[in-house]
N, C-alpha and C positions, 0 to 999 in steps of 0.2 A: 504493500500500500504506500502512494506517497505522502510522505509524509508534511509536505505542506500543499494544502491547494487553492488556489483560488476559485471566491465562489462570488456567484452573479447572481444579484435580486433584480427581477421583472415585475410587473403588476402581473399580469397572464399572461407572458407570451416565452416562458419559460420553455418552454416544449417546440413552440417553436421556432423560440432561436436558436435552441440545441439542431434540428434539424440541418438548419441552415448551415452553422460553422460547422459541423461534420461532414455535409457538402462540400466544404472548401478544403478540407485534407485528407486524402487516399489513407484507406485502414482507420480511419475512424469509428467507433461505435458506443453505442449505447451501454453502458454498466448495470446501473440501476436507476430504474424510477419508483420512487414512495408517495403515497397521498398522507397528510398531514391533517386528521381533523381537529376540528374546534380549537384551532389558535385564535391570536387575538385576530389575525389577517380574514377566520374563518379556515376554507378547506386550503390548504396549501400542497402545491407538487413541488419535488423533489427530484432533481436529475442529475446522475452522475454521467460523464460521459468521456471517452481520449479521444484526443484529435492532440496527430504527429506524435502518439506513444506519451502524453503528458494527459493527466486526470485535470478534469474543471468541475463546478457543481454549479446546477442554475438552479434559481426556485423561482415560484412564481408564488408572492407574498404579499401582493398589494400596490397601491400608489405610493408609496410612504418615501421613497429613494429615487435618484434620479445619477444615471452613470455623468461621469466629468472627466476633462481629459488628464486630470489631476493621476489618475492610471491607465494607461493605456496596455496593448498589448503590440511587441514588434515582431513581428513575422522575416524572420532573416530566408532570401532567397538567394541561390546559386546564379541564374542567370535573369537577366533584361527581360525574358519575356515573362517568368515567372512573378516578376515580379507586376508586372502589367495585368497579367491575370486572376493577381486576390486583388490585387487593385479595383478592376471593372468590375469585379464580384460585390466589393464589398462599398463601393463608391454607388450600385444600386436603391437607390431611395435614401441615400446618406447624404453626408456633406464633407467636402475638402477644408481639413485646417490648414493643410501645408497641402498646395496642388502637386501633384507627380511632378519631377522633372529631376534634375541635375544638379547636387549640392556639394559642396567642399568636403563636405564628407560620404558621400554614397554618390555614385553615376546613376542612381535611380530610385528615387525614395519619394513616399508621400504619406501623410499623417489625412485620415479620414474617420470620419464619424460614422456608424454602419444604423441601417434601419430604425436599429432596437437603439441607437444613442450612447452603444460601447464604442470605442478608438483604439486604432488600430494605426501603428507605425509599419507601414510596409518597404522592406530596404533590401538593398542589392548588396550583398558582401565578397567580396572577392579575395579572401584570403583562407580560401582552402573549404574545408570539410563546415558545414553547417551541424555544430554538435547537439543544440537544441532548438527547435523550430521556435515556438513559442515563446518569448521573455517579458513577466508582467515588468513593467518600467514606472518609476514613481517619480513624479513630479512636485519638490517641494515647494510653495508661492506663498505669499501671503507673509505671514506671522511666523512662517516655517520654513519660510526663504533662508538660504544659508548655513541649513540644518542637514544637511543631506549630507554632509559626510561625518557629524557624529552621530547622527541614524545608523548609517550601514555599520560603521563601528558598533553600535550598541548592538543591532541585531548578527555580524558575525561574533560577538561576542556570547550572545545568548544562545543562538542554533548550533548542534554540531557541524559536521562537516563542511564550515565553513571558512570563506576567504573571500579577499578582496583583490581583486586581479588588477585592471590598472585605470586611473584618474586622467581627467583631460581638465583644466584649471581653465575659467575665464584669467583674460589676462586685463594691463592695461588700456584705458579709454573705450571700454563698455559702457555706452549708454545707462543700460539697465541693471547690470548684475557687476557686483564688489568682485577688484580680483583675488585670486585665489580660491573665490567659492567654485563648486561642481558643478564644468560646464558636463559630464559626460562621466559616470564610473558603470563599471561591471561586478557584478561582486555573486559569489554561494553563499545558498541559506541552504542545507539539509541536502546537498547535490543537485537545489533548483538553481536556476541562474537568473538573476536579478538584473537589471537597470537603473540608476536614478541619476536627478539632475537636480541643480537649483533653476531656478527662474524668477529673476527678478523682476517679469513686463506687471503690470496692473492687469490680473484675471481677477474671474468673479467666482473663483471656484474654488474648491481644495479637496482634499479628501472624506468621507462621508462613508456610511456604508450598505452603498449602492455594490463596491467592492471590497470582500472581506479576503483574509485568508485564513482557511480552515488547517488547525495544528492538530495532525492526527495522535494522539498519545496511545501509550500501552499501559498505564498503569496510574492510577491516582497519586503515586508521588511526581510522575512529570505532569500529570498534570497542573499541580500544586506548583510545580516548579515553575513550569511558564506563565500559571497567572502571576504569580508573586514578581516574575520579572517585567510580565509587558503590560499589565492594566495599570493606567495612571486616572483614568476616570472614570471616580464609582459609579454616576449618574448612569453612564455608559454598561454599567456591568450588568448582564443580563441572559438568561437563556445559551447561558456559556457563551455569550459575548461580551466582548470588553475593545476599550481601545485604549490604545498608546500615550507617549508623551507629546508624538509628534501628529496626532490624531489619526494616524491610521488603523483600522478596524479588524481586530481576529477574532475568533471562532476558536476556542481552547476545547475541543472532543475525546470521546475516548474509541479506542476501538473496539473495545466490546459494543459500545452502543451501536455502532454501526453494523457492528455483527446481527445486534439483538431487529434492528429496524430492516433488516433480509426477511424477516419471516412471514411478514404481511399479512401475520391474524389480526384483524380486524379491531380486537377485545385487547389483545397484548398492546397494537401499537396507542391503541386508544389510554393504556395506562400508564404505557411508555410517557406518551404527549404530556400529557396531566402531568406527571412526575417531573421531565423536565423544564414543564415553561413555567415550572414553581422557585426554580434554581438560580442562581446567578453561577457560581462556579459548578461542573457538575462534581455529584458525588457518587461513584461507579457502583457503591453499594446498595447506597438506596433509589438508582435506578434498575437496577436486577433485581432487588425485593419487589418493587413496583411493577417490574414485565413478569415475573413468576407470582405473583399474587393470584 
């Protein structure tokens, strides 16, 4: 199971925009889908699914969130054409933030809004082997401008097998952004591969959690473990959700529970539900008293 994933809240259209981004990468497929009753959203679906061999999760959970380009996802492609081709796929009923073309740094790159209002960096990489297609990229702005490299610090210091590969620095006479902050890093959380940046222009967004990332745990001590490291606000803490210093939004899980939510009796998952959306951190025990009840 991987161990960290990124998950995507819809109002309904969870199912299908899984369809959709499974369209856009060969070998893709379905995992699991769960129905969710009586949250506060009401009925909520649940979809795990790979696309290019990496796990995503949508749900469809209400009006309540709205995606921002504050995270987007980059699609690194081997050649020009491919890259033209999630391009027009995904430029479909979307919008251009950065139109396709020719940049100092990629011979073919374009930043696009998709249907559903996710973004998506599409880029031409010419320096060999494409190790992971997919890289969620975070965008610090605002209040959290400038933060972007004691973030990635903080979280390779929390994740294991983690590291920080290499920094690209704004320099002097930047309009917008201080030098030395992060024009451009790469870095590993858990063997995911990351992205971030600062950005200093005036946007109207930042992160929310519209985009979360779910921390699969084995045991109630790591889970313990990663709340205690990444929740900085309580108001935020909820339904095994919490967020950050730097406000972005996780999902602290166990894997049992995910085990227990495969079975789809009806009566189980229903005391499953109740059990957990009583929780702010979860407790593995007294969600297994609660599905075996």
């Amino acid at each position: 199971m991987q161990k960290i994933v990124p998950h995507l809240w819809y109002d309904k259209e969870a199912s299908e925009a899984a369809e959709f981004y499974m369209s856009l990468f060969e070998g893709s497929r379905l995992i699991d889908k769960t129905i969710l009753n009586n949250t506060p959203s009401g009925t909520a679906e649940l979809l795990t699914i790979e696309m290019a061999g990496q796990e995503f999760m949508l749900i469809s959970a209400g009006p309540y969130f709205k995606f921002t380009p504050a995270i987007s996802f980059i699609i690194s492609c081997n050649t020009l054409g491919e890259v033209d081709k999630f391009w027009n796929k995904l430029i479909d009923g979307g919008a251009a933030l950065m139109p396709i073309d020719a940049y100092p740094f990629s011979e073919r790159y374009g930043w696009v809004c998709d249907k559903y209002g996710l973004s998506w960096q599409v880029m031409y990489v010419d320096d060999g082997e494409v190790k992971q297609k997919i890289t969620p990229a975070l965008m610090f702005v605002g209040d959290q401008c400038g933060k972007a490299e004691e973030a990635i610090n903080f979280y390779a210091e929390t994740f294991k097998n983690s590291k920080i590969e290499n920094i690209d620095r704004y320099g002097e006479g930047d309009e917008f952004n201080k030098p030395d902050t992060v024009m451009q890093v790469k870095f590993i959380l858990e063997n995911l591969a990351f992205s971030a940046m600062d950005s200093g222009y005036k946007h109207n967004f930042t992160f929310n959690e519209a985009i979360s990332f779910v921390v699969n745990c084995d045991d109630q001590e790591e889970i313990d473990y990663f709340w205690d490291k990444l929740s900085a606000v309580p108001e935020a803490e909820q339904c095994g959700w919490l967020k950050d210093k730097y406000g972005l939004s996780w999902q602290v899980t166990s894997n049992v529970m995910s085990e227990m939510m495969q079975n789809k009796d009806p009566q189980k998952m229903t005391q499953l539900t109740e059990a957990f959306l009583k929780m702010k951190k979860f407790d593995i025990a007294e969600l297994i008293k609660a599905y075996e009840k």
